[in-house]
MARVEXPA-640598 format. One record per residue (C-alpha): residue number from 0; residue in three letters; x, y, z. Coordinates in steps of 0.5 Angstrom, whole numbers. Layout:
{i: NUM&aa: ALA&c1: X&c2: Y&c3: Z} $
...
//
This chain:
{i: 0&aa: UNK&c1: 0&c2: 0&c3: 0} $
{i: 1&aa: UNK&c1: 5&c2: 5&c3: 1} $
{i: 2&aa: UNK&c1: 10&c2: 3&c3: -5} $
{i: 3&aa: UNK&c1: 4&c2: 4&c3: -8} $
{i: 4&aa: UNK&c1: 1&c2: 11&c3: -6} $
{i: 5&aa: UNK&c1: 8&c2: 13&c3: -7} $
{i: 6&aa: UNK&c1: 9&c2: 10&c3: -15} $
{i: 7&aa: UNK&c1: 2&c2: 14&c3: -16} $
{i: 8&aa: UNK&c1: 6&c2: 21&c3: -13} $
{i: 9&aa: UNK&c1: 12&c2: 19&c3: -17} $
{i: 10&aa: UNK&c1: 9&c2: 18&c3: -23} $
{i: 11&aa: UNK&c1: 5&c2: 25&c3: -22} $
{i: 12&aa: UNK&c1: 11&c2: 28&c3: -21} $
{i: 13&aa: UNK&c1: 15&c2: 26&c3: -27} $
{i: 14&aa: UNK&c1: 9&c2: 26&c3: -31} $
{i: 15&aa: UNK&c1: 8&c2: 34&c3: -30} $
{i: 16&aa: UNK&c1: 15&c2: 36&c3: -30} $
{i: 17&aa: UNK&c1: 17&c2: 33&c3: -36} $
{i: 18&aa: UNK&c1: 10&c2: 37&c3: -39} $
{i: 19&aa: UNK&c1: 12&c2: 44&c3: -36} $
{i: 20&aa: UNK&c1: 19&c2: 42&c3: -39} $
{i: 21&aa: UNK&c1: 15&c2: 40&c3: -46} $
{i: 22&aa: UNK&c1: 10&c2: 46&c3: -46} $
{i: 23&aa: UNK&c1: 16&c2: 51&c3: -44} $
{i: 24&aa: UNK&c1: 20&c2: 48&c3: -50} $
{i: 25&aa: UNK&c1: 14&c2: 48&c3: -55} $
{i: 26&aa: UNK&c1: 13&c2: 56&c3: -53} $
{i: 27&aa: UNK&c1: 20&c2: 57&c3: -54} $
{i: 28&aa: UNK&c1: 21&c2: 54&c3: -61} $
{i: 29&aa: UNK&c1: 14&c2: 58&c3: -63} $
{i: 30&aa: UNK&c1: 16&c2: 65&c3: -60} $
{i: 31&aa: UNK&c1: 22&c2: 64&c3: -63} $
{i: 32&aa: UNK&c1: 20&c2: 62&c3: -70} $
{i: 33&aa: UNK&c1: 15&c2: 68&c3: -69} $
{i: 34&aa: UNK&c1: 19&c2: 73&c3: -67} $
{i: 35&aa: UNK&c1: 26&c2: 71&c3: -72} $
{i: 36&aa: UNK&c1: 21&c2: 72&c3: -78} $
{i: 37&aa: UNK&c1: 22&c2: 78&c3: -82} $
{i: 38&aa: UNK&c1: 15&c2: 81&c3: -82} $
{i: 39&aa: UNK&c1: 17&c2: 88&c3: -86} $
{i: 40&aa: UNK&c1: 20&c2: 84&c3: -92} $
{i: 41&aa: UNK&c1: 13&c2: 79&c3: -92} $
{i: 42&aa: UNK&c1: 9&c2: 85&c3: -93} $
{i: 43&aa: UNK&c1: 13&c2: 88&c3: -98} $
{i: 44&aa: UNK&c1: 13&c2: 81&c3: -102} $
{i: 45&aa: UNK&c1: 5&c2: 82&c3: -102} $
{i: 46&aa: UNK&c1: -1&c2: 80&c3: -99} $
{i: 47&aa: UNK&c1: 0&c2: 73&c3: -100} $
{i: 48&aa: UNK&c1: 7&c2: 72&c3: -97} $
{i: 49&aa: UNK&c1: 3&c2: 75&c3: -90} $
{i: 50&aa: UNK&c1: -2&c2: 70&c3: -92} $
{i: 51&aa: UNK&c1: 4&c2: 64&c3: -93} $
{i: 52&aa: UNK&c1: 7&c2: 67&c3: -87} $
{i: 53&aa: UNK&c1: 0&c2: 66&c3: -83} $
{i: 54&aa: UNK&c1: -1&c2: 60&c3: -86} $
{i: 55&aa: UNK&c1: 6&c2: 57&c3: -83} $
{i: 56&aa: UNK&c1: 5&c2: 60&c3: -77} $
{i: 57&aa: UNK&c1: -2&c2: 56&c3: -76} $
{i: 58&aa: UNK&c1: 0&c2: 49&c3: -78} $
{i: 59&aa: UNK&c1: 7&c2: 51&c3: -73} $
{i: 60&aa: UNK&c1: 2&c2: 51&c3: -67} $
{i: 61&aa: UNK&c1: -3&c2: 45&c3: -70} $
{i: 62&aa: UNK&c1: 4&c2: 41&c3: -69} $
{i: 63&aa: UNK&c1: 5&c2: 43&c3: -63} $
{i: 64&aa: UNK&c1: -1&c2: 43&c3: -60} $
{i: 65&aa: UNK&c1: -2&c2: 36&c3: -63} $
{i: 66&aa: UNK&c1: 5&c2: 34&c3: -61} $
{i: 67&aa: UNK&c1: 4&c2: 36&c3: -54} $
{i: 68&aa: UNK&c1: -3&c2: 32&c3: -54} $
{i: 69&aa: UNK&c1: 1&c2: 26&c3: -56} $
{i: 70&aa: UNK&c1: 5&c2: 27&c3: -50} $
{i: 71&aa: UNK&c1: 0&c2: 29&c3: -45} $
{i: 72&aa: UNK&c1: -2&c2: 21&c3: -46} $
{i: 73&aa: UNK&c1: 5&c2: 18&c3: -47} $
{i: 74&aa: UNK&c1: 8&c2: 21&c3: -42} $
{i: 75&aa: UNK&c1: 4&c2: 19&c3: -36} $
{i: 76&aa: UNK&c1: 6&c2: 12&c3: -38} $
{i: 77&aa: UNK&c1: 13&c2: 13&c3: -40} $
{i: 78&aa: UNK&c1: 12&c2: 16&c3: -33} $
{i: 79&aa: UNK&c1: 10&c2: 10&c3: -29} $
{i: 80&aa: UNK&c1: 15&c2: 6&c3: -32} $
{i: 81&aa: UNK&c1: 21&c2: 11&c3: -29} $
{i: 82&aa: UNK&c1: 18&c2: 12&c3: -23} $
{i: 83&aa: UNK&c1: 17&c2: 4&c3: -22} $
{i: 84&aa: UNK&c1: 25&c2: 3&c3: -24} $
{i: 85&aa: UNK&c1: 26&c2: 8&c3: -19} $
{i: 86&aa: UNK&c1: 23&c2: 5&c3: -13} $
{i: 87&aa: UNK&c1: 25&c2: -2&c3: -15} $
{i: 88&aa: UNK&c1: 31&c2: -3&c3: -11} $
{i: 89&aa: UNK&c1: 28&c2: 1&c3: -5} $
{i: 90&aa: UNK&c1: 22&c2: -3&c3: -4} $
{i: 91&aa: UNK&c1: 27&c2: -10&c3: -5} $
{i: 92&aa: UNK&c1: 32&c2: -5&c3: 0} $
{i: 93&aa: UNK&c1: 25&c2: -5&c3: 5} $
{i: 94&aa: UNK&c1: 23&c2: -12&c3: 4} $
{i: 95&aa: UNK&c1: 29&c2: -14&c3: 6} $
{i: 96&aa: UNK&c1: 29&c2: -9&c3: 12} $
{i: 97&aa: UNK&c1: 23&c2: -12&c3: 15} $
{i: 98&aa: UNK&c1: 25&c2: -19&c3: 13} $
{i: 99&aa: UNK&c1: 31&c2: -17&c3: 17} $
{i: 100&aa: UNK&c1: 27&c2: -15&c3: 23} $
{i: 101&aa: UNK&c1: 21&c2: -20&c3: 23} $
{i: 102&aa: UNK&c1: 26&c2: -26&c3: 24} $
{i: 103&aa: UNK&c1: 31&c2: -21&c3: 29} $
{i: 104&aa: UNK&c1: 24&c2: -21&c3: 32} $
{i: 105&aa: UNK&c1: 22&c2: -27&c3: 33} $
{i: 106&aa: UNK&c1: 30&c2: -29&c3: 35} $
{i: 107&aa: UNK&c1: 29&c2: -24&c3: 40} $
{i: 108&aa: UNK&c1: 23&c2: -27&c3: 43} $
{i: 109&aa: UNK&c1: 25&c2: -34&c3: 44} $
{i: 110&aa: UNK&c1: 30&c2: -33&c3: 50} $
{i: 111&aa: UNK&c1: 27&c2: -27&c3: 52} $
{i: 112&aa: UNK&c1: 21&c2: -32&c3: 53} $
{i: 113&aa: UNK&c1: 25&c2: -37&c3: 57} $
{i: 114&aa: UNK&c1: 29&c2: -32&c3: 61} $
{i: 115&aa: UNK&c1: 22&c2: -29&c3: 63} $
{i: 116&aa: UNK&c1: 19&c2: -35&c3: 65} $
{i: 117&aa: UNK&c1: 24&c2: -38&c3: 69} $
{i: 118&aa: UNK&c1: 24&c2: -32&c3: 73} $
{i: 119&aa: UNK&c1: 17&c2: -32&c3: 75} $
{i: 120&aa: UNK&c1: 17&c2: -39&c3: 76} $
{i: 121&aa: UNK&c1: 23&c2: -39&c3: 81} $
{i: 122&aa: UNK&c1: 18&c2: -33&c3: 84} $
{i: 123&aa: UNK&c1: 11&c2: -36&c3: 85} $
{i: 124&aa: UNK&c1: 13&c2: -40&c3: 91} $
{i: 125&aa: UNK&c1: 19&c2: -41&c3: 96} $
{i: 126&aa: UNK&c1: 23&c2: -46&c3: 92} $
{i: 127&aa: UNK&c1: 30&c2: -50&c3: 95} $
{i: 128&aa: UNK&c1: 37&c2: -47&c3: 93} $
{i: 129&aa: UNK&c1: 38&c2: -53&c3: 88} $
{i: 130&aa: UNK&c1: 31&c2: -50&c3: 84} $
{i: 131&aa: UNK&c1: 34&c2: -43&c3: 85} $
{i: 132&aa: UNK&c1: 39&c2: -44&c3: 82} $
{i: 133&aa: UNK&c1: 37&c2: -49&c3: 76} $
{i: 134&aa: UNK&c1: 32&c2: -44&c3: 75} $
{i: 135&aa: UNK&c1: 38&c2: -38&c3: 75} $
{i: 136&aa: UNK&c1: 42&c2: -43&c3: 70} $
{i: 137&aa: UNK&c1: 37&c2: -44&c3: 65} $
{i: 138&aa: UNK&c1: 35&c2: -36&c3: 65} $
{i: 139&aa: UNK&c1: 44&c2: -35&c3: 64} $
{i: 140&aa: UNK&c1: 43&c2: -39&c3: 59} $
{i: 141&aa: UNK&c1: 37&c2: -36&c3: 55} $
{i: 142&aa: UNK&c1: 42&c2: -29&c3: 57} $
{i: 143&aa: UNK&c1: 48&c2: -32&c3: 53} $
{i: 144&aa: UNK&c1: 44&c2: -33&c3: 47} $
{i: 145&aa: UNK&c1: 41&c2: -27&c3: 46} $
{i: 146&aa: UNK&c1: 48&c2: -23&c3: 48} $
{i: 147&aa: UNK&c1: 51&c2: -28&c3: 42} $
{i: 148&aa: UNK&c1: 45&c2: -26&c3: 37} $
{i: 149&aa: UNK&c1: 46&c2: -18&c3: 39} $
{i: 150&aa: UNK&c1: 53&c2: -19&c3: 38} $
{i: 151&aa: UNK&c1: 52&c2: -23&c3: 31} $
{i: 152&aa: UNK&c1: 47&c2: -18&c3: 29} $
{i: 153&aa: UNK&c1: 52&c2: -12&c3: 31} $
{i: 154&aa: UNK&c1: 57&c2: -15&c3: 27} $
{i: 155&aa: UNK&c1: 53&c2: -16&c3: 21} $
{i: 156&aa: UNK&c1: 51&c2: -8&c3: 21} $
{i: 157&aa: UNK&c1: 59&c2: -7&c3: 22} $
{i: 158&aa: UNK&c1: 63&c2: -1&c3: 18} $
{i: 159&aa: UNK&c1: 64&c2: -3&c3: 10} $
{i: 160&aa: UNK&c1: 71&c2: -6&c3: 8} $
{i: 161&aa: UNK&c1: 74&c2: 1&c3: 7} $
{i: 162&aa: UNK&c1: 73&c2: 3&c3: 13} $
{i: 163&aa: UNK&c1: 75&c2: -5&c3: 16} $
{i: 164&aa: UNK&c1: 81&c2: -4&c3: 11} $
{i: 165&aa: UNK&c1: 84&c2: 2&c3: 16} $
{i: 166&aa: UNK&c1: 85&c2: -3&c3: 22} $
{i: 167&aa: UNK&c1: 88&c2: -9&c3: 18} $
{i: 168&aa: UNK&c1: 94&c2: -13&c3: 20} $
{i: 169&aa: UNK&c1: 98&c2: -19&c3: 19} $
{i: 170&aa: UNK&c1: 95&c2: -25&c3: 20} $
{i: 171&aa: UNK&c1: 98&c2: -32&c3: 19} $
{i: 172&aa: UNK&c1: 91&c2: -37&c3: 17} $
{i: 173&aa: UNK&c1: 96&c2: -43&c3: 19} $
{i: 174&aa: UNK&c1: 95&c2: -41&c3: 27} $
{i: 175&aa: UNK&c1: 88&c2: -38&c3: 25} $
{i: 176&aa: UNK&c1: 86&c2: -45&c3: 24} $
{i: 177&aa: UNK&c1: 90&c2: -49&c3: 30} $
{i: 178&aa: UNK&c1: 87&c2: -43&c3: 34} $
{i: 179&aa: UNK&c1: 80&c2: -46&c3: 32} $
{i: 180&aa: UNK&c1: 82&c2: -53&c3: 33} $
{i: 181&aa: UNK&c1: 84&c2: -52&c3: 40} $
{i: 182&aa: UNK&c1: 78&c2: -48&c3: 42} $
{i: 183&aa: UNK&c1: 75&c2: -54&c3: 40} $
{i: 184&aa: UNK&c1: 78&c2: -60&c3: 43} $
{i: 185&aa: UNK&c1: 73&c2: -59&c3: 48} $
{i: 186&aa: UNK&c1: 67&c2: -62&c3: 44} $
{i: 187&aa: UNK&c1: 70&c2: -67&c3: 42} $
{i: 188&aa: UNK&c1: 70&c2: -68&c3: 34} $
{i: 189&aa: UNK&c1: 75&c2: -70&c3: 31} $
{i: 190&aa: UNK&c1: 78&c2: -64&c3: 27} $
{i: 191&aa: UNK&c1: 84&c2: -64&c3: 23} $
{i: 192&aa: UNK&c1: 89&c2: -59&c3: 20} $
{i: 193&aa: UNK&c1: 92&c2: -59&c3: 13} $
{i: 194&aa: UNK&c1: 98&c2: -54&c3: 11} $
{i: 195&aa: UNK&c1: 103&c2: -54&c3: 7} $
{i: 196&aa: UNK&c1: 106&c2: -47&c3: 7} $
{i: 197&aa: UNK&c1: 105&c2: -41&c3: 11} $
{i: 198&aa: UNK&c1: 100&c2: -36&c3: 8} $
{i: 199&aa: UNK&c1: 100&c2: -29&c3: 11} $
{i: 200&aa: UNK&c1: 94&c2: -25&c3: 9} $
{i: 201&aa: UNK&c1: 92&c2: -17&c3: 11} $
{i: 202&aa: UNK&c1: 86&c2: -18&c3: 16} $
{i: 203&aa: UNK&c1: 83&c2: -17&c3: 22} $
{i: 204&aa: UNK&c1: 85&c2: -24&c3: 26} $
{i: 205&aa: UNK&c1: 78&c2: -24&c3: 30} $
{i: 206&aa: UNK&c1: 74&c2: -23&c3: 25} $
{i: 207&aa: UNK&c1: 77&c2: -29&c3: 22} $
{i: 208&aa: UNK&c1: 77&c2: -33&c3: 27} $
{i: 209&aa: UNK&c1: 69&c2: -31&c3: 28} $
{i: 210&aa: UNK&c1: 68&c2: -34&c3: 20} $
{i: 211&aa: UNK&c1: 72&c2: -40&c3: 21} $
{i: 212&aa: UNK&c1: 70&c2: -42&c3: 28} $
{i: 213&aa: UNK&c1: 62&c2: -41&c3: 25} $
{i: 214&aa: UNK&c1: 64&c2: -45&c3: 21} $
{i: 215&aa: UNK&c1: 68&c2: -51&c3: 24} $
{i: 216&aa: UNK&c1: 61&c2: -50&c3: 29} $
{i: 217&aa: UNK&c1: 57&c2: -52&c3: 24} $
{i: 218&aa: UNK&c1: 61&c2: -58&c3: 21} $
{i: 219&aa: UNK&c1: 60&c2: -61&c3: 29} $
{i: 220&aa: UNK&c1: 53&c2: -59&c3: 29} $
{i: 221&aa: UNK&c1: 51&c2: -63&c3: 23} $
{i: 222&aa: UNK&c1: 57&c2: -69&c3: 23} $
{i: 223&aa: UNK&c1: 56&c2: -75&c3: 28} $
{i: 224&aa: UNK&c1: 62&c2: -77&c3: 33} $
{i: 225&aa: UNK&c1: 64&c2: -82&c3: 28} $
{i: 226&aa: UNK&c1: 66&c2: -77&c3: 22} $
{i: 227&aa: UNK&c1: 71&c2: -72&c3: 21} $
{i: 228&aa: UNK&c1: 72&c2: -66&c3: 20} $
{i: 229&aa: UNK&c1: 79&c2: -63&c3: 16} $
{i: 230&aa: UNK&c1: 81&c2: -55&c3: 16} $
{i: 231&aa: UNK&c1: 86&c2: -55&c3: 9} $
{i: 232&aa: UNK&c1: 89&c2: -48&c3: 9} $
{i: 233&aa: UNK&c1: 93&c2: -47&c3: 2} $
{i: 234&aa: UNK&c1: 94&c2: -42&c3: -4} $
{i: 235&aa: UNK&c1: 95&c2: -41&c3: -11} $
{i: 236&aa: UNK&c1: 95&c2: -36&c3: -15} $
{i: 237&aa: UNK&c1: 94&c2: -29&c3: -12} $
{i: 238&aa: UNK&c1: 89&c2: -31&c3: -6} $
{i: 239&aa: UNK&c1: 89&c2: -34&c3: 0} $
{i: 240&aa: UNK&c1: 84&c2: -41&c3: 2} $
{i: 241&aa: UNK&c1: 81&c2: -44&c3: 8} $
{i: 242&aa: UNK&c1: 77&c2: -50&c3: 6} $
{i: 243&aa: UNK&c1: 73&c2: -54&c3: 11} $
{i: 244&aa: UNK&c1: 70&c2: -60&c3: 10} $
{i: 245&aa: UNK&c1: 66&c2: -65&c3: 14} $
{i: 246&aa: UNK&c1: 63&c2: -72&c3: 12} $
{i: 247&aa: UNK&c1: 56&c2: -70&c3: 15} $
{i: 248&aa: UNK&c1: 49&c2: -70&c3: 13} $
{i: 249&aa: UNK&c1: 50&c2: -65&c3: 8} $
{i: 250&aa: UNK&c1: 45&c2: -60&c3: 5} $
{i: 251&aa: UNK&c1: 40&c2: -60&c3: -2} $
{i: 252&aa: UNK&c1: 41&c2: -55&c3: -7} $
{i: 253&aa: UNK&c1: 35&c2: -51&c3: -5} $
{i: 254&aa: UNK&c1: 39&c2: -51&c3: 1} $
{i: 255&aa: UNK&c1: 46&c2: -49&c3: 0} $
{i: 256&aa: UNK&c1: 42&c2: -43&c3: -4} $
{i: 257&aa: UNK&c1: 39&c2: -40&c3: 2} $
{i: 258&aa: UNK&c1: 45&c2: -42&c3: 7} $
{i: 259&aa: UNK&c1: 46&c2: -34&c3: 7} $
{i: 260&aa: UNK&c1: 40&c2: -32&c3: 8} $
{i: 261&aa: UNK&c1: 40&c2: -29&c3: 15} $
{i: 262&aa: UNK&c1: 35&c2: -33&c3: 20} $
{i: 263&aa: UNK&c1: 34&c2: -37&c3: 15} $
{i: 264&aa: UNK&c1: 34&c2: -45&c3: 17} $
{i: 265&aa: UNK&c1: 33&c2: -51&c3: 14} $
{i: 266&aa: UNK&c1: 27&c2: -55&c3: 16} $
{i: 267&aa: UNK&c1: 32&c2: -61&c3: 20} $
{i: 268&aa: UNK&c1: 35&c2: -57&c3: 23} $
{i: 269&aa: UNK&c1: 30&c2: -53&c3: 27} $
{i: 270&aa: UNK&c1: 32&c2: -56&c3: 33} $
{i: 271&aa: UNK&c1: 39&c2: -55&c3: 33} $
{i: 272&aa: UNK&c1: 41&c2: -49&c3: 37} $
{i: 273&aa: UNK&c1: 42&c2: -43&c3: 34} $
{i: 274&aa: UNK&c1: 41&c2: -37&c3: 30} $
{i: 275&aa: UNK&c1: 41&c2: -38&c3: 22} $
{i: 276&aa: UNK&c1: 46&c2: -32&c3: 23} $
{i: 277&aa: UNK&c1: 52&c2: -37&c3: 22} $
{i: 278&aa: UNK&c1: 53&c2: -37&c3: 14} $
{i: 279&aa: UNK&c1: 51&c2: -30&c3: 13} $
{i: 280&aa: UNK&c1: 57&c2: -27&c3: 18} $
{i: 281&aa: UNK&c1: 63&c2: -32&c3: 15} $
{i: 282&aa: UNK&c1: 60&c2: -29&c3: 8} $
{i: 283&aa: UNK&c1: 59&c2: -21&c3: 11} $
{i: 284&aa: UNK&c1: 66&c2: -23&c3: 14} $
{i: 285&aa: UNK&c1: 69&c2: -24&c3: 8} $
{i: 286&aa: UNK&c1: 67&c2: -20&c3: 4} $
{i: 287&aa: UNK&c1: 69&c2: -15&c3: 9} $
{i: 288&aa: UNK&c1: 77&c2: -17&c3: 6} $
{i: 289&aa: UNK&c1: 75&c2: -17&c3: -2} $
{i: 290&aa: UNK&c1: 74&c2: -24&c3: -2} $
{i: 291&aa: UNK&c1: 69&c2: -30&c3: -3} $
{i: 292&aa: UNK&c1: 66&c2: -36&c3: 0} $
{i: 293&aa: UNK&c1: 63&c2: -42&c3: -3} $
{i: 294&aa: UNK&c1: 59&c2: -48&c3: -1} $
{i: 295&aa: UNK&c1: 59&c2: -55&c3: -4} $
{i: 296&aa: UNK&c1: 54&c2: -60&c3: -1} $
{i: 297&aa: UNK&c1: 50&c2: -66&c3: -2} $
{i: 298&aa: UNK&c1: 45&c2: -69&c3: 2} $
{i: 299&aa: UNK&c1: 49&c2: -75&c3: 6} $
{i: 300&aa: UNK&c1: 56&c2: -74&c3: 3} $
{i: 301&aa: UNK&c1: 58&c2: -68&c3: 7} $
{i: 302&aa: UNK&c1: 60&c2: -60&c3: 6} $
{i: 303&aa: UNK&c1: 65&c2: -56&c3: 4} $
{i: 304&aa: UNK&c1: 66&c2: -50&c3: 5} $
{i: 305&aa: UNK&c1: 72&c2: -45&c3: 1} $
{i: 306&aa: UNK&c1: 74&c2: -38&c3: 5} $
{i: 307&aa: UNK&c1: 78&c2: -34&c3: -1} $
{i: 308&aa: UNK&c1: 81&c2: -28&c3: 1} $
{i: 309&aa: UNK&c1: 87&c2: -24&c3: -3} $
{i: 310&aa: UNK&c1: 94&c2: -27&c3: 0} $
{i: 311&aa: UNK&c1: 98&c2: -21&c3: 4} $
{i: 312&aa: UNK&c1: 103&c2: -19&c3: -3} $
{i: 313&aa: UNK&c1: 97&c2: -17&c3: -8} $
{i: 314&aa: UNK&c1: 93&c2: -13&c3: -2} $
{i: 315&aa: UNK&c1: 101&c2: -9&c3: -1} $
{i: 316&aa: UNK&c1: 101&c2: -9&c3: -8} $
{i: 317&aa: UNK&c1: 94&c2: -5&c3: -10} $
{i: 318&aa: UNK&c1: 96&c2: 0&c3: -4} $
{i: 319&aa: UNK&c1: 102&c2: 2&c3: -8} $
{i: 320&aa: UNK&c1: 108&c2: -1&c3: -2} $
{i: 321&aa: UNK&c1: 110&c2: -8&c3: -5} $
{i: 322&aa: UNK&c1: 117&c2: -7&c3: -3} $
{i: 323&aa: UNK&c1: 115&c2: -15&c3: 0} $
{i: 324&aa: UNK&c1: 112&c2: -17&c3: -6} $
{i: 325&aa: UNK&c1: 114&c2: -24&c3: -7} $
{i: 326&aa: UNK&c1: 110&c2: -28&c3: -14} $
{i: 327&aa: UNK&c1: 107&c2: -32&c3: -8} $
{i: 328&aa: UNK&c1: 99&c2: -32&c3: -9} $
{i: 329&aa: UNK&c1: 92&c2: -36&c3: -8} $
{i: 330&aa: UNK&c1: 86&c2: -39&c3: -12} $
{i: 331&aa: UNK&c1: 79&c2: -37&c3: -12} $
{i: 332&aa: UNK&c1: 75&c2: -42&c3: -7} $
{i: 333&aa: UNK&c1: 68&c2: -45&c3: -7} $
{i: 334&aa: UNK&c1: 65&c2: -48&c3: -1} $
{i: 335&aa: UNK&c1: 61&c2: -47&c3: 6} $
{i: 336&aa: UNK&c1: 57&c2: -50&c3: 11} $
{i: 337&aa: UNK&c1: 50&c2: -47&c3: 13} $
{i: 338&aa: UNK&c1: 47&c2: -45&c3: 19} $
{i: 339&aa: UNK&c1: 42&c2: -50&c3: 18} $
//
């Protein structure tokens, strides 16, 4: 309804400005032709050059009289269709936008729900400690969750990559990856690491560290405690590749493509914890650094996700200081895991 009422004003608007412009045009062309004319040397030629001169002067007005007839009723059509153009990428902008606080909405409400009920259960009667205290665990919990989701949602709004770029550092992937690892011993699945070089890159080392571990979470999430979980840190080329490959349930085509859609969660998986935020952080994350993610996935075969990001000397080199450079460089990937 309100992109409507606003197509209609913006036909409107186009419509009467470009017949103002069009009238003020064929007014000028008239006064012009009429005020150019030499009347003193027609009456000197005769009566019937006057008569000439009058009679082109009147078919002058009919064309653009009838010419301004003619765009009184194209224009407005005309009009619309610019003024449909116009508001295109707005009203998919707005969609998006209310698509985006529908599902933070909806996020939003689920912890908080548990934290409310948990409190006003633990008040509705005395209870023993050990009842306060689950009650006070369920509702950090629920507390924990939502610091996660307001936290993801802050990074996703984060500064562009121009400015991101002011802050790079660098950052040797090699470490980046067995960091994650070791953080992740704690659950148990059995990730490995596989390089063979070190490969540097210009970089925020937290935010790297948040996309591979998105990663690396999802992969434990969606892979049972039989299978494995290989993080390949490599280069070619001029780009940089972290590639993380699981052999878990895998994903459809239908899918993979939404996997970076924001809250977005495959229908198996809605009793896995989490956000559907996962994806669209490593994809926002790496976008922020010039480079690429790509997934490749079937169901029971497992997923692979490719993180690619120009490697060190071709990020020194467009900023005009490669006194460094070397002919080192990295390939383009394609993989990543969803938040299913």
């Amino acid at each position: 309804m309100i992109f409507r009422r606003a197509l209609i004003r913006l036909t409107l608007t186009y419509a009467l400005v470009q017949l103002i412009l069009f009238g003020v045009f064929a007014l000028g062309i008239y006064s012009f032709v009429t005020g150019a004319f030499d009347f003193d040397a027609a009456e000197l030629d005769g009566q019937s050059s006057l008569n000439a001169a009058e009679q082109g002067f009147a078919n002058l007005r009919m064309g653009l009289i009838t010419g301004y007839a003619i765009l009184v009723i194209l224009l407005p059509i005309s009009s619309y269709l610019m003024a449909r153009g116009a508001l295109a990428p707005i009203r998919r902008s707005y969609e998006l936008q209310q698509r985006f606080v529908d599902g933070a909405s909806h996020e939003f409400r689920s912890p908080l729900s548990v934290i409310q009920g948990e409190l006003e259960l633990a008040l509705s009667r005395s209870r023993t400690p050990a009842q306060y205290r689950a009650a006070m665990t369920t509702a950090l919990e629920a507390a924990e969750g939502l610091t996660r989701l307001t936290n993801d949602l802050l990074l996703l709004t984060r500064e562009s990559a121009d400015e991101l770029e002011v802050s790079f550092e660098l950052v040797s992937l090699n470490e980046l990856a067995h960091t994650v690892v070791q953080n992740h011993k704690a659950s148990g699945a059995r990730i490995t690491v596989s390089d063979t070089r070190s490969v540097l890159v210009n970089g925020s080392a937290e935010l790297l560290t948040r996309a591979l571990t998105n990663l690396v979470d999802n992969a434990v999430k969606f892979t049972d405690e039989s299978g494995s979980i290989q993080i390949v840190v490599s280069a070619a080329g001029r780009f940089a590749q972290i590639q993380v490959t699981d052999d878990g349930v895998g994903m459809t085509p239908t899918e993979s493509a939404h996997a970076f859609d924001r809250f977005w969660r495959a229908q198996d998986a809605r009793n896995t914890p989490g956000f559907g935020l996962g994806l669209p952080l490593v994809k926002q994350i790496i976008s922020a650094h010039r480079g690429k993610v790509a997934i490749a996935s079937e169901p029971g075969s497992g997923t692979t996700v490719t993180l690619t990001v120009p490697e060190r000397q071709q990020l020194t080199q467009s900023q005009g200081t490669c006194g460094e450079c070397d002919d080192e460089s990295h390939p383009e990937g394609d993989a990543v895991d969803d938040e299913r």
